[in-house]
MDTraj code that builds the backbone (N, CA, C; nanometers):
import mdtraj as md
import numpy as np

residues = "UNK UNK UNK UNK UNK UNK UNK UNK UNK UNK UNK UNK UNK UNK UNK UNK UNK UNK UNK UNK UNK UNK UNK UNK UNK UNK UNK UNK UNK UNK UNK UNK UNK UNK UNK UNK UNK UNK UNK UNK UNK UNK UNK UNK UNK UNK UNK UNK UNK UNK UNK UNK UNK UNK UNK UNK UNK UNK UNK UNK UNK UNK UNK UNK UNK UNK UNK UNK UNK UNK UNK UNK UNK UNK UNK UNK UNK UNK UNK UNK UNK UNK UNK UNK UNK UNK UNK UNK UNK UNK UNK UNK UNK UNK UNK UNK".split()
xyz = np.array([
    [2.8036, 6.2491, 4.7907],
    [2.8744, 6.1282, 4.7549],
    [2.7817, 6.0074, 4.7617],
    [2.7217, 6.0210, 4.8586],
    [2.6099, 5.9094, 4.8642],
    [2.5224, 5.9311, 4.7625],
    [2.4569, 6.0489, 4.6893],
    [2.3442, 5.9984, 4.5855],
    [2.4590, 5.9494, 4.4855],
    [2.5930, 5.9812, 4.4573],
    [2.6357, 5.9402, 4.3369],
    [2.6656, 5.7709, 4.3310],
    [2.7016, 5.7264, 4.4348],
    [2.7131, 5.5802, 4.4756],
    [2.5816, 5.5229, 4.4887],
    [2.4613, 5.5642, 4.5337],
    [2.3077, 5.5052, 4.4829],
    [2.2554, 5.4938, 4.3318],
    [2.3142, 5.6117, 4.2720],
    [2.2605, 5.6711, 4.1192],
    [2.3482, 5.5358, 4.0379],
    [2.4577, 5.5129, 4.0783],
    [2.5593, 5.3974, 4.0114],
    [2.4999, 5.2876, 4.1057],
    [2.4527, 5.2306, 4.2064],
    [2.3567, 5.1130, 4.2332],
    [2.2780, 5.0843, 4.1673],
    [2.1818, 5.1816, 4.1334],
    [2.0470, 5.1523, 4.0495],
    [2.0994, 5.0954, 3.8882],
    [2.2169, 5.1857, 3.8553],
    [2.2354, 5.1677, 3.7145],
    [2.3093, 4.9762, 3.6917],
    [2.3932, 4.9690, 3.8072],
    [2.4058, 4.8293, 3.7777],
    [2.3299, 4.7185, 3.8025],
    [2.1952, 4.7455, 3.8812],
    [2.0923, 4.7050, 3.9050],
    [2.0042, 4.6152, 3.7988],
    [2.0062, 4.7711, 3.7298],
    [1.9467, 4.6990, 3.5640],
    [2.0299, 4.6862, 3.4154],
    [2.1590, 4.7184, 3.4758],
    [2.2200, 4.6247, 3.3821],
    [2.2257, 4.4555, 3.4110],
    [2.2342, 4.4447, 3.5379],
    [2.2487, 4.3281, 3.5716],
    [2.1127, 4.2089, 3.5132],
    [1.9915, 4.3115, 3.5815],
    [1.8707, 4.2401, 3.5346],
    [1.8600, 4.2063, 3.3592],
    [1.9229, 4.3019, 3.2596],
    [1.9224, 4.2776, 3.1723],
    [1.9857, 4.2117, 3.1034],
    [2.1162, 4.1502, 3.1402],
    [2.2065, 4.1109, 3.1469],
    [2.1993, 3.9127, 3.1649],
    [2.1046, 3.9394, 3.3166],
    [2.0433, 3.7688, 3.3368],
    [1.9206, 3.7633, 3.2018],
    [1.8482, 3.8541, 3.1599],
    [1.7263, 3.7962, 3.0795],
    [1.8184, 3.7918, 2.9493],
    [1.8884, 3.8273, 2.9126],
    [1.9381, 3.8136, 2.7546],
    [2.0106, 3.6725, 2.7503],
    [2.0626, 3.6073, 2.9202],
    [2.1481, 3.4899, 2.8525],
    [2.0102, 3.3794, 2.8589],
    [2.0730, 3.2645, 2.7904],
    [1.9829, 3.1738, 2.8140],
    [1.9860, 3.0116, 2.9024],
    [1.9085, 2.9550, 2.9182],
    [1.9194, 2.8441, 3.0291],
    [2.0064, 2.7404, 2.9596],
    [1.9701, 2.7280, 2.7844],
    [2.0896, 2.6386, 2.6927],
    [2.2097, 2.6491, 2.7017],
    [2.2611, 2.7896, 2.7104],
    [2.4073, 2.8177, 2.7176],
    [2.4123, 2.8610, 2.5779],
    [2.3093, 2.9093, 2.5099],
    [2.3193, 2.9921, 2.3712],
    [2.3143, 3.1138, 2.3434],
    [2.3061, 3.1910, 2.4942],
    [2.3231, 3.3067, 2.5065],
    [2.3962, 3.4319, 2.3457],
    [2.2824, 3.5133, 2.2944],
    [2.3625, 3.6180, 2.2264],
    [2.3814, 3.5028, 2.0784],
    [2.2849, 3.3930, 2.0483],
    [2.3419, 3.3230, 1.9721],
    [2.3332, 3.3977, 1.8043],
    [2.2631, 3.5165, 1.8273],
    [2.2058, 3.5868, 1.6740],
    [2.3126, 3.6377, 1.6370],
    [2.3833, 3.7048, 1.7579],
    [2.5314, 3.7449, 1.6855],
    [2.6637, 3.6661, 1.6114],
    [2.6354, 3.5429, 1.6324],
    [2.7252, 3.4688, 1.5931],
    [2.6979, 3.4434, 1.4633],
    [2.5408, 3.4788, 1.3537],
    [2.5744, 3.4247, 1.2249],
    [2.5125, 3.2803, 1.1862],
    [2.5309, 3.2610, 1.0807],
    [2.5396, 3.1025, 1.0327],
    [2.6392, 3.0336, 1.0479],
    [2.7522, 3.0646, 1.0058],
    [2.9064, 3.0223, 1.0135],
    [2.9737, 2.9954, 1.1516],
    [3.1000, 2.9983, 1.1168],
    [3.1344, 2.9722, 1.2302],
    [3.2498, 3.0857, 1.2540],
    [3.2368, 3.2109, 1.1242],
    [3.3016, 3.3112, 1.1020],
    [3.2684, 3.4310, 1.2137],
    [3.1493, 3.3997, 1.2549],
    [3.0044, 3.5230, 1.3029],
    [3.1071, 3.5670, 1.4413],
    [3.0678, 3.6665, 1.4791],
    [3.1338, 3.7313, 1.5720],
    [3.1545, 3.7035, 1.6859],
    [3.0434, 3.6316, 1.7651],
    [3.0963, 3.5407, 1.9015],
    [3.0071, 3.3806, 1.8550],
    [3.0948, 3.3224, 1.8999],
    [3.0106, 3.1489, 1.8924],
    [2.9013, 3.1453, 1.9882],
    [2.8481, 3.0615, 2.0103],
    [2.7228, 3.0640, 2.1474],
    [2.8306, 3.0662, 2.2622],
    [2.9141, 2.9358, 2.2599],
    [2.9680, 2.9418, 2.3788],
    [3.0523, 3.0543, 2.4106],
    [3.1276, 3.1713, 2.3312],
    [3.2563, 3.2826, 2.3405],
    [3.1067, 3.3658, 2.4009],
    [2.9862, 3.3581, 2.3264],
    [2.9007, 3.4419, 2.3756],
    [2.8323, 3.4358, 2.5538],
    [2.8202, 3.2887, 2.5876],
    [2.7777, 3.3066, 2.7080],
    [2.9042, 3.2370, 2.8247],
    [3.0453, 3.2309, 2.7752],
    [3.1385, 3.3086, 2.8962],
    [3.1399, 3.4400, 2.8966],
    [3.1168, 3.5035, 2.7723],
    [3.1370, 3.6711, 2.8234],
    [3.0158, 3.7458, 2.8826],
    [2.8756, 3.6889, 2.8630],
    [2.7559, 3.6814, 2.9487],
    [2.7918, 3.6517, 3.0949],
    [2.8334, 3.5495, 3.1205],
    [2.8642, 3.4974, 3.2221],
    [2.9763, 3.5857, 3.3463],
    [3.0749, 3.6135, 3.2563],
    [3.2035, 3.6935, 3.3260],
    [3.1356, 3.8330, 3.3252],
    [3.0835, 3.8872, 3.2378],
    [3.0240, 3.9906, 3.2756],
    [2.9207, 4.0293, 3.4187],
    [2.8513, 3.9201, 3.4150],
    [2.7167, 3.9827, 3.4718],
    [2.8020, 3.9356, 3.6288],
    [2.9200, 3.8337, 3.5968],
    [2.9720, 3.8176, 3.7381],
    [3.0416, 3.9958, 3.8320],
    [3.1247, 4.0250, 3.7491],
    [3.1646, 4.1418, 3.7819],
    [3.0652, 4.2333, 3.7749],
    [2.9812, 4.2662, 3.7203],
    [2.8566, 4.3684, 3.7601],
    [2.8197, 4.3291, 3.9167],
    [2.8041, 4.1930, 3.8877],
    [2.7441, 4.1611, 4.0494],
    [2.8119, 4.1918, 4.1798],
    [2.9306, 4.1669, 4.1472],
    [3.0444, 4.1770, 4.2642],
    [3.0407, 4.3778, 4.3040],
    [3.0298, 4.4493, 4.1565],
    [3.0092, 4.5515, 4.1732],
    [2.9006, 4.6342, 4.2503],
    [2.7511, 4.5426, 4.2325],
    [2.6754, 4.5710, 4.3193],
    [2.7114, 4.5319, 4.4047],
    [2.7369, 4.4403, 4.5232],
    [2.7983, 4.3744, 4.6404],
    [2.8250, 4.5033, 4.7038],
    [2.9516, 4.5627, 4.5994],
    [3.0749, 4.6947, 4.6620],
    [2.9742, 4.7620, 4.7105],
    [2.8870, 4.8767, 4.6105],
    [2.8548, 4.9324, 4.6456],
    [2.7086, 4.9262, 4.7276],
    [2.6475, 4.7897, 4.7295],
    [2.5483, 4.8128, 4.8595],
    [2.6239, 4.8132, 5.0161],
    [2.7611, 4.7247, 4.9840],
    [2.8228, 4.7379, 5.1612],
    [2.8494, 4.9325, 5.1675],
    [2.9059, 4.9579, 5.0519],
    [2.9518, 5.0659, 5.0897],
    [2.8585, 5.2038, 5.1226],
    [2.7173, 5.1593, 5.0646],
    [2.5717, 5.2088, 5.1001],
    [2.5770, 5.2135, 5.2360],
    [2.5442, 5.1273, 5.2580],
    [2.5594, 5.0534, 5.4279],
    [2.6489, 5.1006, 5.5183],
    [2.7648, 5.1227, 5.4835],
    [2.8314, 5.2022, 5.5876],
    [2.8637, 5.3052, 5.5839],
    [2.8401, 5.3822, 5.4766],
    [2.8254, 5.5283, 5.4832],
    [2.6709, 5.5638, 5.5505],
    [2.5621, 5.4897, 5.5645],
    [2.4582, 5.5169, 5.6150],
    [2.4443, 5.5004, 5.7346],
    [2.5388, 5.3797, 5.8375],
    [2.5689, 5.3922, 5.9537],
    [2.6692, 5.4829, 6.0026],
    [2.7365, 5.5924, 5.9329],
    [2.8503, 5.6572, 5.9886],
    [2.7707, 5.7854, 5.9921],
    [2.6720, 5.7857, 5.8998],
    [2.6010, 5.9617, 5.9445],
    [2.4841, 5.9592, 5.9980],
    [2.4420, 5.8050, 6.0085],
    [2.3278, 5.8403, 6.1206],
    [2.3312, 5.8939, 6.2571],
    [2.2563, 5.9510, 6.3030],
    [2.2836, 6.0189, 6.4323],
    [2.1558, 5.9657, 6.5506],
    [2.2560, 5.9135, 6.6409],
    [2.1690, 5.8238, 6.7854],
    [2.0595, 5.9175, 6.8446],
    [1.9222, 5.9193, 6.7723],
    [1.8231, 5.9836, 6.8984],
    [1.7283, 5.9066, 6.9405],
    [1.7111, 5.9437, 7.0156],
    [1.5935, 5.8184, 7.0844],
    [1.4300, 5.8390, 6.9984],
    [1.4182, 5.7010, 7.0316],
    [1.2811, 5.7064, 6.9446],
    [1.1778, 5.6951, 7.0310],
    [1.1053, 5.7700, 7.0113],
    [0.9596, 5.8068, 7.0876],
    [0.8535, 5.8164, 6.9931],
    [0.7425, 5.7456, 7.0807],
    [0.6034, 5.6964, 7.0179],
    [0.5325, 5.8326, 7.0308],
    [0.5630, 5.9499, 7.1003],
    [0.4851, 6.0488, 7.0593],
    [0.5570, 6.1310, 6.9653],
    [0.4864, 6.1897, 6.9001],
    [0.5322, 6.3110, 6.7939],
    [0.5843, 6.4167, 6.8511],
    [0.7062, 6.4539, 6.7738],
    [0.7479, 6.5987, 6.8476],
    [0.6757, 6.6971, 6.8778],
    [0.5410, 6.7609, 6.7872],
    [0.4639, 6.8591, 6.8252],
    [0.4344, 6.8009, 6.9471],
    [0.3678, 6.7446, 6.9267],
    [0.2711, 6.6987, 7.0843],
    [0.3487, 6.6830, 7.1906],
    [0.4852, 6.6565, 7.1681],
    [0.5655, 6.6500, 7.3050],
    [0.6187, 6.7689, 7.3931],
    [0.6164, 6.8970, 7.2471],
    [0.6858, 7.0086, 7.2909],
    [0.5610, 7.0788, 7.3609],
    [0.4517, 7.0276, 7.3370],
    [0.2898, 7.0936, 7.4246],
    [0.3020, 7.0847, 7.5049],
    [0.2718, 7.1686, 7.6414],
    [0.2378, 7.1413, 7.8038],
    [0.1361, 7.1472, 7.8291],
    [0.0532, 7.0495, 7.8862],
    [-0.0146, 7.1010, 7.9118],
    [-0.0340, 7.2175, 8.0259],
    [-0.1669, 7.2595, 7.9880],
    [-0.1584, 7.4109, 8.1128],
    [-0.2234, 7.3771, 8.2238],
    [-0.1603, 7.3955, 8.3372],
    [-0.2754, 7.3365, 8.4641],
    [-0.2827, 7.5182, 8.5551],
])
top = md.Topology()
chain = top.add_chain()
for i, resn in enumerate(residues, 1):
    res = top.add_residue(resn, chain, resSeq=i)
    for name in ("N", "CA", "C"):
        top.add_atom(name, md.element.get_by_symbol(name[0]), res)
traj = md.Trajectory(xyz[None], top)
């Protein structure tokens, strides 16, 4: 369950990244699709609220699933103590 909730992290990861580079700082985001007219399929602005609302909910989506990363990774970790020597070397006796 956990790689399938990482495998869907990564993927909204770079939708997201792709998502911020396609809009633009004008607010003309996606403006090629709109045409010459004013017929064209999204206007600049129909184009960068739905840029906008989009990449919001992707984001919120990453949010979900890094908390939910996070606490599925604290519920199966298991408490052992940490030691500066290596297990081989610890399980050695020496021989006197």
């Amino acid at each position: 369950m956990q790689n399938v909730i990482l495998v869907i992290h990564i993927v909204l990861a770079f939708l997201i990244t792709g998502l911020v580079l396609l809009q633009k700082s004008e607010g003309g985001a996606l403006g090629a699709l709109s045409g010459s007219g004013a017929n064209g399929f999204l206007t600049a602005r129909q184009a960068s609220n739905l840029l906008t609302k989009l990449t919001s909910y992707l984001f919120a989506a990453f949010i979900c699933t890094s908390l939910t990363l996070v606490i599925m990774a604290n519920r199966s970790e298991k408490a052992e103590p940490v030691s500066l020597i290596p297990a081989t070397a610890a399980q050695q006796q020496p021989a006197e």
